[in-house]
N, C-alpha and C positions, 0 to 999 in steps of 0.2 A: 214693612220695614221702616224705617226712620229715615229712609231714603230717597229715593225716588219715588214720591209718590204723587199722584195726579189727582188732584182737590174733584169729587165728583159731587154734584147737589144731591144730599140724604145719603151717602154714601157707606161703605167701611169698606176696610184694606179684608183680601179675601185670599184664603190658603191657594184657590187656582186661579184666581185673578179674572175669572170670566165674568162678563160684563153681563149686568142682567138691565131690562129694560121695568124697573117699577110701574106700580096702577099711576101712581100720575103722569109716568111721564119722564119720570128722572131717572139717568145710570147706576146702578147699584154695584160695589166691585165688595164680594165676599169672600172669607176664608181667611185673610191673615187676621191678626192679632194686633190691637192698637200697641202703639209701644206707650205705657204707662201714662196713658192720656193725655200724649202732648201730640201736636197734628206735627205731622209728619209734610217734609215743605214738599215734597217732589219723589214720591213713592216708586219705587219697581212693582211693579204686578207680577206677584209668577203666574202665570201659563203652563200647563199639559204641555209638553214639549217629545218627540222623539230626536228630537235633531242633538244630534251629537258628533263633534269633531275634536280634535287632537286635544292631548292634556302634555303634561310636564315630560321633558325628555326622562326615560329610565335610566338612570345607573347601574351598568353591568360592571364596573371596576375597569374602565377602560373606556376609551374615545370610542363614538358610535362608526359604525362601517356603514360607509357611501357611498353610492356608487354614482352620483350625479356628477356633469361635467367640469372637472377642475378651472377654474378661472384666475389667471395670473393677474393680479390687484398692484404689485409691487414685485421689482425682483426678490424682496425676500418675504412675501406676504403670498398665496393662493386661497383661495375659497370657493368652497362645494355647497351648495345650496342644499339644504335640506329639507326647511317650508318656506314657499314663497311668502314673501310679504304684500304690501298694499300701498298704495300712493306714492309719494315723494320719498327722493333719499335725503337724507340731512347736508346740511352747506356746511362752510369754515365755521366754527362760533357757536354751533349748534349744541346745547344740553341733553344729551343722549340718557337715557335710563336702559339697563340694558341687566340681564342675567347672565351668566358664562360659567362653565366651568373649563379647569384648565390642567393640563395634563406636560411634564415633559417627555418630549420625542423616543428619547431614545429607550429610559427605563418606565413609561407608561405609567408614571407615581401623580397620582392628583392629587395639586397641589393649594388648590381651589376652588370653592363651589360656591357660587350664592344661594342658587337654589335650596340647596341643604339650609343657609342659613337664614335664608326668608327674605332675603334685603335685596333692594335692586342696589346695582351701583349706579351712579351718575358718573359720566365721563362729556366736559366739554371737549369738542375738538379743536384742536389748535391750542390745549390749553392743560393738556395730559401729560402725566410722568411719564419720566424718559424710557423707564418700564413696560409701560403703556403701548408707546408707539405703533411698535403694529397692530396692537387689537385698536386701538383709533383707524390704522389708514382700514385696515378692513372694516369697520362699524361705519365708516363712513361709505361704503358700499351699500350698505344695504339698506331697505325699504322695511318700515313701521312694522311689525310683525313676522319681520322673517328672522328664521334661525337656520343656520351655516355654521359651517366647520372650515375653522382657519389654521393654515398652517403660519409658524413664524420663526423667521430665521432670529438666533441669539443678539444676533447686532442689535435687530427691532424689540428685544426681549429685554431679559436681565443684564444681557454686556457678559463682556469676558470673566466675571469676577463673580457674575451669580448673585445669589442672596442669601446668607448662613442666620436669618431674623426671620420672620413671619411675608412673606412666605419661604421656606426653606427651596430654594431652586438652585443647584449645582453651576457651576460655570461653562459659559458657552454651552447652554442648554435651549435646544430647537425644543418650540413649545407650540400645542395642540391646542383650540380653543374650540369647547361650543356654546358660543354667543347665540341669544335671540336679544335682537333691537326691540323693546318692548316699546318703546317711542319716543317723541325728542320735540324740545321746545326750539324753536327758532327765534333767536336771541344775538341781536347784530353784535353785541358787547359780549357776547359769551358770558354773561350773567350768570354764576353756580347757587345753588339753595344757599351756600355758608353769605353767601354776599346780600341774598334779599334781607330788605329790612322782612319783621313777625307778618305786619298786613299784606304786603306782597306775596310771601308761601301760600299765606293762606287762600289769598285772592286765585293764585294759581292754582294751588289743588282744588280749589270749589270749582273754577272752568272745566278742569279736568272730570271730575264726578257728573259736572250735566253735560258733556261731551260722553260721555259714558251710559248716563240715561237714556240719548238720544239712540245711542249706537243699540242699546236693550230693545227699545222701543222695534227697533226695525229689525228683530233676532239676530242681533251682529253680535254673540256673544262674546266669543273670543275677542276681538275687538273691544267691547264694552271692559271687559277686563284688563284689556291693559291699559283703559284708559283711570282707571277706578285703581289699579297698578301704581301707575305714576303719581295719581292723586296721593295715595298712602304715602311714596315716597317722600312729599314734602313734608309729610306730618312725624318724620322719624322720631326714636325712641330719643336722640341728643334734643330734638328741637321740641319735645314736648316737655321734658325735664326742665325746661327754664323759665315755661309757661305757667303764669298765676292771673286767677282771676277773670278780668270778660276773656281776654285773650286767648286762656286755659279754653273756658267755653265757647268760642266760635272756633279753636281749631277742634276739638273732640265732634262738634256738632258738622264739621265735614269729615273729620279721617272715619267715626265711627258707621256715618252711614256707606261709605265705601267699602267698608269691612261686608259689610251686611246684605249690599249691593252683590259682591264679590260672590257671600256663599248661593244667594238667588243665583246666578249663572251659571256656578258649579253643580247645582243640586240637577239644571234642567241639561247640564250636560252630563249627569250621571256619575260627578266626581264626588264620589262623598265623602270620603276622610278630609279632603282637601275643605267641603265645605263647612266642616264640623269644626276644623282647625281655624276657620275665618271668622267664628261664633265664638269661638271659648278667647280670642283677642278680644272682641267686645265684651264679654260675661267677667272677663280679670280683670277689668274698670268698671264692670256696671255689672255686678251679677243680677239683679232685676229688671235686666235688660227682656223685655216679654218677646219683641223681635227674634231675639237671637236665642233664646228656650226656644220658642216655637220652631227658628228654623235649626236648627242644631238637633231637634227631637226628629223633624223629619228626614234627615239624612241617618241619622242611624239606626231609624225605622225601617230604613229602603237599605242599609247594610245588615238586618237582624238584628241588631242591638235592643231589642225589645225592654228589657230591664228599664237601661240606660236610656230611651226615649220616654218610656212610662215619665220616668223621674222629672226630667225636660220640660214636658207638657204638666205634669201634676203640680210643678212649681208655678209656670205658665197659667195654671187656672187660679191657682190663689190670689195671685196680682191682678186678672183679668177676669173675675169669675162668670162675668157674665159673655165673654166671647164663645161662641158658635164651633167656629173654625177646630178652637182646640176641645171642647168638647167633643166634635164627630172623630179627632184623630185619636182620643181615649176611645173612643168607643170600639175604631178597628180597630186599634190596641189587644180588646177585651175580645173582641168575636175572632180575632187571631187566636187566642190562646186558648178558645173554645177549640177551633177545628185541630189546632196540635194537642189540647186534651183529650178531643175524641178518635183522633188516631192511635196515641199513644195507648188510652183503653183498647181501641180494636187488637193491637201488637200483644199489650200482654193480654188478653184473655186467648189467642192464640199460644200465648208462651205457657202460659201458667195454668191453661181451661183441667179441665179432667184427663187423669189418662188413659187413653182407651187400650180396653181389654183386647191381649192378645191373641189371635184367631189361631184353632186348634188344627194343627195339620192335619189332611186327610190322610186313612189310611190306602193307601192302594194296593193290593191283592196280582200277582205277577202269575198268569195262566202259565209262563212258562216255565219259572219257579214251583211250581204242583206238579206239572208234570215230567220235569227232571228226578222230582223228589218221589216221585210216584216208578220210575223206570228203574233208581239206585234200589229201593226198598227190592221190588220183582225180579231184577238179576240178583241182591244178595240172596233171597229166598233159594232160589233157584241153584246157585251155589253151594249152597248148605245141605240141601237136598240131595246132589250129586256127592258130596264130600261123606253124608251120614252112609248112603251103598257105596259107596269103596270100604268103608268101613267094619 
């Protein structure tokens, strides 16, 4: 990927990432696909992986049901933990990046999602609308990776008056929250993305992507991800819009390998729609982006997308023709569609073979049946007999 990638003496980026030891001497990493011949500063390696842990909360049209211990945070705030988190919690001032969807109480109407919408929000604390309030005192609860269900009284919410604008939220409405703190900058000034100058975002998302690298390195995937998360965050759709020239290019040249970053950890945690949607974000800026065919072909290899991956990888070799990698993933492409040809043969030559001739019933012959027939015949005689002398 264009990512994280680790400079190795005679090297190339390799589909499983396993490190082979060369005749001289030197580490060899094979299988991925160079991205259009530019070195990649700080590569991810994917790895053979089983390890696989939690993905995106489901949406069943309603707040999830908890059952873990209610913890009172504020007389009108509580919070249920749902996945613990990790490290520190965030102080006053602190730049929270966080997801949430949010529900009110009483008629169960969601009235907010990011997740749906793809976008973290950023909330500094101590520095949040008055909207806000309670989803601040509770975020400020929690630990880098945890996600919890807050409840929040109307005071801490919309107020008596509600919101009849975006978001539509009714008056004195008790509202539902499930927040995951994806992570948070520690910023004594409460510093927001709108307030860095362009070099400072960028400076920050670039720390964020090799705190992310780091975190890959040691399979801390989930983790790697929301650090690679928040990296995106600074690079948003408003703050790239205004971007021309170097500047244009040292932000793309960190948010895209995050992207790319992101679908590596999805793929080895078995998320795949998820990592295919983190590849076509790169491919609608760069559709010769060879990274993101290769990995975007593999993910919907591993979902059956067969067609749709052929296509992926067949583009992938034009750009790339002499890489390895994607040639051997055409190749199981091809002997995939061997063994479903030759099943499919097996199926219909049972469907459609000849049809076999129908077996002639026996007949079978009833000893009791003759000799019924043999007793009627010998009393009629016999009757006839007697009936011709009366006669």
């Amino acid at each position: 990927m264009e990512e994280v990638q680790q400079q190795q003496p005679n090297g190339s980026v390799g589909q499983d990432g396993e490190t082979e030891i060369a005749p001289n001497g030197s580490s060899e990493t094979h299988g991925e696909p160079p991205q259009n011949g530019q070195d990649a500063e700080e590569e991810i390696v994917m790895e053979g992986s089983s390890f696989v842990q939690g993905g995106p909360p489901q949406d069943d049209n309603g707040p999830p049901k908890v059952d873990t211990k209610v913890d009172v945070i504020h007389e009108k705030v509580t919070k249920q933990v749902i996945k613990e988190g990790h490290g520190e919690k965030p102080s006053k001032y602190s730049t929270c990046f966080l997801h949430y969807r949010a529900w009110t109480r009483s008629t169960q109407h969601k009235f907010e999602d990011t997740w749906q919408e793809l976008q973290l929000t950023e909330l500094v604390l101590g520095k949040e609308k008055k909207e806000m309030t309670g989803l601040a005192i509770g975020v400020s609860s929690m630990k880098a990776g945890e996600r919890a269900l807050l409840h929040v009284g109307w005071e801490l919410g919309y107020g008596a008056e509600g919101s009849f604008s975006f978001p539509n939220v009714p008056p004195k409405a008790d509202i539902i929250y499930e927040v995951e703190l994806v992570g948070f900058d520690e910023t004594k000034e409460g510093k927001a993305r709108s307030d860095m100058t362009v070099e400072e975002r960028i400076s920050a998302a670039d720390r964020r992507r090799m705190d992310g690298n780091n975190l890959f390195k040691e399979d801390k995937l989930e983790e790697a991800m929301q650090q690679y998360e928040m990296a995106i965050a600074y690079m948003g759709d408003d703050f790239m819009f205004q971007l021309f020239g170097k500047y244009q290019d040292m932000a793309v040249a960190v948010k895209n390998p995050c992207h790319l970053n992101m679908a590596a950890c999805l793929i080895k945690l078995k998320r795949y729609e998820e990592a295919i949607a983190q590849c076509s974000i790169v491919l609608a800026e760069d559709q010769n982006n060879v990274k993101a065919l290769f990995r975007r072909g593999k993910a919907r290899s591993e979902l059956g997308q067969t067609d749709a991956a052929r296509e992926d990888f067949t583009k992938a070799r034009k750009l790339a023709p002499e890489d390895k990698a994607i040639s051997k993933e055409l190749r199981a492409l091809a002997e995939q569609d061997k063994i479903v040809y030759q099943k499919q043969k097996e199926l219909y030559k049972g469907l459609f073979g000849p049809r076999p001739e129908p077996k002639k019933p026996k007949t079978v012959t009833s000893w009791f049946l003759v000799v019924w027939q043999w007793l009627i015949s010998l009393f009629y005689g016999l009757f006839r007999r007697e009936r011709i002398k009366t006669q």
